[in-house]
C-alpha positions as CSV (number, residue, x, y, z in Angstrom):
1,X,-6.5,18.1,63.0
2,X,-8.9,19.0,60.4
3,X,-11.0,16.4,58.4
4,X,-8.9,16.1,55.5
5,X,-10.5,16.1,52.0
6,X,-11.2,12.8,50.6
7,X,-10.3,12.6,46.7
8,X,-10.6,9.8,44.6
9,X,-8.2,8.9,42.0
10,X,-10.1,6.6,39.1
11,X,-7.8,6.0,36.5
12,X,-6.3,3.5,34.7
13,X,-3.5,2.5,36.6
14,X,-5.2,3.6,40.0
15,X,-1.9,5.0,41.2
16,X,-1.9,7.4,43.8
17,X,1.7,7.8,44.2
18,X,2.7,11.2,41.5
19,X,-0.8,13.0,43.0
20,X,0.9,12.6,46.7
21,X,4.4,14.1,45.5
22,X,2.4,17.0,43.9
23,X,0.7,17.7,46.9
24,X,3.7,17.2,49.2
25,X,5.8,19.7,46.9
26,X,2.9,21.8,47.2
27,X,2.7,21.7,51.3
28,X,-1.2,20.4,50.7
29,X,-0.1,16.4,51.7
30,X,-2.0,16.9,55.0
31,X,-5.3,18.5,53.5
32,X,-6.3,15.3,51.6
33,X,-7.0,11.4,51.7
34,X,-6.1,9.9,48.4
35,X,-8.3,6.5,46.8
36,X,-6.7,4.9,43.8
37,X,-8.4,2.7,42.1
38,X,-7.5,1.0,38.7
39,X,-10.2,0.3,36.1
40,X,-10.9,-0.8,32.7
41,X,-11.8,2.5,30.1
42,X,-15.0,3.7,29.5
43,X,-16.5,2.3,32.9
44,X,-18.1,4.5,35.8
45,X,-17.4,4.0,39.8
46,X,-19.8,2.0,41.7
47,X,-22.1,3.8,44.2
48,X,-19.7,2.4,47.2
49,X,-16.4,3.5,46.0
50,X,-17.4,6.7,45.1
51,X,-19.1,7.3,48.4
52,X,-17.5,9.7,50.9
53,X,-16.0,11.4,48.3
54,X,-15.6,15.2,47.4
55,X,-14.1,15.1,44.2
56,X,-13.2,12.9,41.8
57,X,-9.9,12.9,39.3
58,X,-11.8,10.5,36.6
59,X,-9.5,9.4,33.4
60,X,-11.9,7.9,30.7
61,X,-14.6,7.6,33.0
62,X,-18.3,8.3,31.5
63,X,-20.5,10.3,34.0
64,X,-23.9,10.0,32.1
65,X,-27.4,9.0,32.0
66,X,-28.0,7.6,35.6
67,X,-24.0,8.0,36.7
68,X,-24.7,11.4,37.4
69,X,-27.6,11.0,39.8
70,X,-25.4,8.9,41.6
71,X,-22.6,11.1,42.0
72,X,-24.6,13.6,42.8
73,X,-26.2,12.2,46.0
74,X,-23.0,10.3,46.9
75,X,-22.0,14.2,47.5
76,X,-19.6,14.7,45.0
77,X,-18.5,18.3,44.5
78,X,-16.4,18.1,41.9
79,X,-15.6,15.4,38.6
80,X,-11.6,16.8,37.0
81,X,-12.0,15.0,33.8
82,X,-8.5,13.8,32.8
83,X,-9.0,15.1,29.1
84,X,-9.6,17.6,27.0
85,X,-12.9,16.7,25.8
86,X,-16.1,15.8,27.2
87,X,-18.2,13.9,25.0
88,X,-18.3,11.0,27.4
89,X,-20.0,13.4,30.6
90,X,-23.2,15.1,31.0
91,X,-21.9,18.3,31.8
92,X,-25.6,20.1,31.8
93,X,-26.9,17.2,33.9
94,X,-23.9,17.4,36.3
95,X,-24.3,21.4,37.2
96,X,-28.3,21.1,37.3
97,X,-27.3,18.9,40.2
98,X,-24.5,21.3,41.9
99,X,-21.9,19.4,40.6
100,X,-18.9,21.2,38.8
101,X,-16.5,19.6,36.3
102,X,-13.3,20.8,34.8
103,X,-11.1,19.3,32.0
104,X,-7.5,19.4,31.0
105,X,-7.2,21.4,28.0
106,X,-3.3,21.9,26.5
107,X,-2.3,18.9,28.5
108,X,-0.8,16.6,25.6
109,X,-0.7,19.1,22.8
110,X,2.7,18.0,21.9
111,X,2.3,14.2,21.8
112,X,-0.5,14.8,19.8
113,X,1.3,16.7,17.7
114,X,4.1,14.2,17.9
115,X,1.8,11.8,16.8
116,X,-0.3,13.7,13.7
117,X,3.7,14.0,12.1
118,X,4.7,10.3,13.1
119,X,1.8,9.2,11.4
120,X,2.6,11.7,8.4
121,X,5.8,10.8,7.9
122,X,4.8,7.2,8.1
123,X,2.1,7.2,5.1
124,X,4.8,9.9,2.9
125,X,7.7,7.3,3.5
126,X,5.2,4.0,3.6
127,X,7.2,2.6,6.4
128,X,3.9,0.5,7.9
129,X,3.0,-0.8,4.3
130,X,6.6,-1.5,3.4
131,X,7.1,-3.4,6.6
132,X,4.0,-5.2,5.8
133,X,5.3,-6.2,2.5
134,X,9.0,-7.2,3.9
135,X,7.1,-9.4,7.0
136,X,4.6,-11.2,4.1
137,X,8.3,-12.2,2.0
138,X,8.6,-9.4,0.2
139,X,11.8,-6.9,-0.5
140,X,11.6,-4.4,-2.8
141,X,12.4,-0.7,-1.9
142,X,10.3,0.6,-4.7
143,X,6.8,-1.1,-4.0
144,X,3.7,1.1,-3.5
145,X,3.3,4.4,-4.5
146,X,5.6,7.4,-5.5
147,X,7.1,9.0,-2.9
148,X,8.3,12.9,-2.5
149,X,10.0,14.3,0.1
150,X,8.1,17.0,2.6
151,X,9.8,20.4,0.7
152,X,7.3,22.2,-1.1
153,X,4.6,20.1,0.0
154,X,1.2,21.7,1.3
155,X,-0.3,20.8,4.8
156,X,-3.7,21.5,5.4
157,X,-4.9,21.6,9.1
158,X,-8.6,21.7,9.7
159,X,-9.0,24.1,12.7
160,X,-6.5,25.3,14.8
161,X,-6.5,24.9,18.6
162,X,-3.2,23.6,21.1
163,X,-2.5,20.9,18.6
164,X,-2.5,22.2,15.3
165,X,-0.6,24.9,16.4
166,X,1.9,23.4,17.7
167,X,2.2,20.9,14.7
168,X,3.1,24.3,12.7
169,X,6.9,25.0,13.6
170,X,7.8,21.0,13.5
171,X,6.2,21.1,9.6
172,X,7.6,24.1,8.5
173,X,11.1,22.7,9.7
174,X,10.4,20.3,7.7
175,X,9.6,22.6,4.8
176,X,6.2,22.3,4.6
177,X,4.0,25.0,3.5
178,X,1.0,25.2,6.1
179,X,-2.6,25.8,5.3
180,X,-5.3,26.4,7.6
181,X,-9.0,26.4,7.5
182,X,-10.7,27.4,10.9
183,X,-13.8,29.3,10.9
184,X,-13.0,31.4,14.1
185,X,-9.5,32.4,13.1
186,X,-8.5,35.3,10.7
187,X,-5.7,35.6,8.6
188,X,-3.7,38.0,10.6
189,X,-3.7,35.6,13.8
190,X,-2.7,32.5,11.2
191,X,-0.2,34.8,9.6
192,X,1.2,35.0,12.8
193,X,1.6,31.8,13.4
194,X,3.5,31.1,10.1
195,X,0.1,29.6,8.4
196,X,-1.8,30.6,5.2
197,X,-6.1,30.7,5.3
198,X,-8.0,29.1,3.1
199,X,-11.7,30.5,3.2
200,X,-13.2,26.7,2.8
201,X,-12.9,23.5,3.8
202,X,-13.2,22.6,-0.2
203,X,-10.4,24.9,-0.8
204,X,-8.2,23.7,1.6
205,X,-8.9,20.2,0.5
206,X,-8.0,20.6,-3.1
207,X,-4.6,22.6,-2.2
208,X,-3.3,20.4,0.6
209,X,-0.7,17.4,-0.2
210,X,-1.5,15.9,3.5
211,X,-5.1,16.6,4.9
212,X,-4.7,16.6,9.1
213,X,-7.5,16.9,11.5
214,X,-7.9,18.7,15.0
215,X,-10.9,19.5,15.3
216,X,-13.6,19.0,18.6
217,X,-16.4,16.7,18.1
218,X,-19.5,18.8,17.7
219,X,-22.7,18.6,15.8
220,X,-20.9,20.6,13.0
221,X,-17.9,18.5,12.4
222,X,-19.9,15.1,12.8
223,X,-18.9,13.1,9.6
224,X,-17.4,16.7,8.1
225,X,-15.1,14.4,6.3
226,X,-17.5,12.1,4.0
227,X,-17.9,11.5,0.3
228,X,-17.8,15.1,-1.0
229,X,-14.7,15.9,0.7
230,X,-12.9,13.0,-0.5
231,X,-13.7,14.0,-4.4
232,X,-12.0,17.1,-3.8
233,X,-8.6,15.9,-2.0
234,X,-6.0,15.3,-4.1
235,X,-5.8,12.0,-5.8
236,X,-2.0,11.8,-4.0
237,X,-3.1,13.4,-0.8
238,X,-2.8,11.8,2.7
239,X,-5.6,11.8,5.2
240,X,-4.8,12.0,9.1
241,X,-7.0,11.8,11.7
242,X,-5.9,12.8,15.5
243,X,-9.1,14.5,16.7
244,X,-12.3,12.5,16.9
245,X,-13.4,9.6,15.0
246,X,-16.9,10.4,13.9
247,X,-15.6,13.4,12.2
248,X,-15.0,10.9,9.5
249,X,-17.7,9.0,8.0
250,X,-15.6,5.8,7.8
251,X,-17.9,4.1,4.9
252,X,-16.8,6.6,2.8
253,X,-13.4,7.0,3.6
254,X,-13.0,3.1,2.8
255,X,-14.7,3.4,-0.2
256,X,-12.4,6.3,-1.2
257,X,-9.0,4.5,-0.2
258,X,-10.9,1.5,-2.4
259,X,-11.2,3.8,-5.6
260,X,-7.9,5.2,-5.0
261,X,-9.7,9.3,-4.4
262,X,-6.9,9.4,-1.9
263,X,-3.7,8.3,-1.5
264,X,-3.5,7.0,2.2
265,X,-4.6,7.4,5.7
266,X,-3.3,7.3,8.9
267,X,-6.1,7.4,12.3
268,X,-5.3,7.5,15.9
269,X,-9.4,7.4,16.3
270,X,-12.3,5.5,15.3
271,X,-16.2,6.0,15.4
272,X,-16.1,3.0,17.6
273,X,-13.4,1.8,19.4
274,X,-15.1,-0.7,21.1
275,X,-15.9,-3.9,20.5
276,X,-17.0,-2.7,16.9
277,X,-14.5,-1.4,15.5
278,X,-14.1,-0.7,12.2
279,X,-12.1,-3.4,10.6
280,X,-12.4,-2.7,6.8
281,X,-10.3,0.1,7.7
282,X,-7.9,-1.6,10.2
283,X,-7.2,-3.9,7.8
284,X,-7.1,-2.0,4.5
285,X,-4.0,-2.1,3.0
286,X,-3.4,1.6,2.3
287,X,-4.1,2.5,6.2
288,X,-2.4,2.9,9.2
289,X,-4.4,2.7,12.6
290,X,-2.9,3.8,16.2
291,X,-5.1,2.9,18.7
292,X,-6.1,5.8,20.2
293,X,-2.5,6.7,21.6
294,X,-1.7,10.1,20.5
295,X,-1.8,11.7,23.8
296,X,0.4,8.8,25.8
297,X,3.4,10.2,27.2
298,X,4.7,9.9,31.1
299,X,4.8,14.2,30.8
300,X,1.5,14.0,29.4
301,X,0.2,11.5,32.2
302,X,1.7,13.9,34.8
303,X,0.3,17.0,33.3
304,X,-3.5,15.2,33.5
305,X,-3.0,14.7,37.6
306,X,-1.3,17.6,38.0
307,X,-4.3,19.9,36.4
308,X,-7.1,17.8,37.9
309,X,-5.5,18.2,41.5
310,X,-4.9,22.1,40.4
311,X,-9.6,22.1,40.0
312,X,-9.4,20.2,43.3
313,X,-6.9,22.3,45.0
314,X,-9.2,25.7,43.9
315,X,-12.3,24.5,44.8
316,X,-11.8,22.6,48.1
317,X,-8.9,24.6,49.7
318,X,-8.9,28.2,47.8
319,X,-12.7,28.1,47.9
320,X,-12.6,29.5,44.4
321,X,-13.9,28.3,41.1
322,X,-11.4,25.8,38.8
323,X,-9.7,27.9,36.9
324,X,-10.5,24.9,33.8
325,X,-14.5,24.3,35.1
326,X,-16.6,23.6,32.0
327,X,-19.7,26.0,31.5
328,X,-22.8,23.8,31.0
């Protein structure tokens, strides 16, 4: 028999046992050795466990800085990122060394989604802030803000990939008109999708009732959200953030929640979600904080392994390029 391709699974649960039924059902069990192994997020593979490795199927697991020298000369062909972005990997760094890596993109798009209109529907009907009140004593139906029901209210998405798009039919059910600002999009293709354009970011801001984000962290959108913006939203207007953290700058969004420039915000994300997170907002009474859960789901968990053995699959078996490698 063949030497069999050995893969190594490095998530968080370190379970191998989905990836082996995906390659059974595919007739593949027999063309590849399977390591789990569980770790904590945000931490890289020491030099030993990824040894004798071809690929790896990494979920939050940086590859930077000196992490890519050494999976480079452990031999590692290919790293099939379990997410859609890539902020945390040197992709550049990776190829210069012959080292391909692919991502996941579409995989959770509607528990994200999911999540931006739980966390909407939490701040329009206060059900966090009322529950806060009830647990501190309190009862009274009435406390907080005036609320309105969705009808006739404006959202305003800012860009428009897998996410936003599929937030569209779930709001307009709900009666919600949906606005869009994306630079790369024209108003036929948003038309299409049931959305209006607005030719700013400043002019979707002032129209929009409920302000949600989707957009990719890049040296454009860093802090696209700070003190200007927040003049501009609606002094009624939600804020939710299910994209990136640092597209916020969080000093100013505080400040604006303080002043009452904006009526609430919801975040899945933070700038740091590490051991310095920012509390001022966890803790401020007119927002709601997830921690970075919009994308859990056991079909969106499937969907990650099932794609990254798809790269691994291509590359080591079909001897073809990952249909999802990322260009450096």
């Amino acid at each position: 028999m063949a030497t069999r391709h050995r893969i190594l699974l490095y998530t968080s649960d370190g379970s191998t046992s989905y990836a082996q039924g995906y390659l059974r059902d595919a007739g593949l069990e027999e063309e590849f050795e399977l390591t789990g192994i569980a770790h904590a997020p945000m931490t890289v593979p020491a030099a030993e466990q990824v040894a004798g490795h071809e690929a790896i199927l990494g979920e939050l697991m940086p590859v930077r800085d000196e992490a890519v020298d050494m999976m480079a000369h452990a031999g590692i062909r290919l790293i099939a990122s379990l997410s859609i972005g890539l902020n945390h990997m040197d992709v550049a760094g990776l190829a210069r060394q012959g080292v391909l890596t692919s991502n996941c993109p579409g995989y959770c798009a509607e528990d994200v989604a999911l999540h931006t209109i739980a966390l909407m529907l939490d701040l329009e009907r206060q059900v966090t802030f009322s529950n806060r009140t009830v647990v501190g004593g309190a009862w009274d139906p009435h406390q907080g803000y005036e609320m309105h029901r969705t009808q006739e209210q404006t959202l305003g998405l800012v860009f428009f990939g897998n996410i936003a798009r599929a937030v569209v039919p779930i709001a307009r059910a709900m009666g919600m008109r949906v606005l869009v600002w994306a630079p790369t999009k024209s108003a036929g293709e948003l038309a299409e999708a049931g959305c209006a354009q607005a030719a700013t970011l400043d002019e979707l801001l002032a129209a929009s009732d409920v302000v949600s984000l989707h957009c990719p962290l890049i040296p454009q959108t860093e802090r696209l959200i700070g003190p200007h913006e927040l003049t501009v939203m609606k002094s009624t207007a939600f804020l939710v953030n299910t994209s990136r953290g640092p597209v916020i700058d969080e000093g100013a969004l505080a400040d604006a929640l303080d002043a009452g420039q904006i009526q609430a915000a919801a975040l899945d994300v933070l700038a740091d979600e590490g051991a310095h997170r920012n509390q001022r907002l966890i803790n401020h009474p007119r927002c709601v904080v997830t921690p970075h859960a919009a994308y859990v789901s056991r079909e969106a968990s499937d969907a990650l392994i099932r794609m990254g053995l798809d790269a691994v699959i291509e590359l080591l078996v079909e001897g073809c390029e990952p249909t999802n490698v990322v260009c450096a």
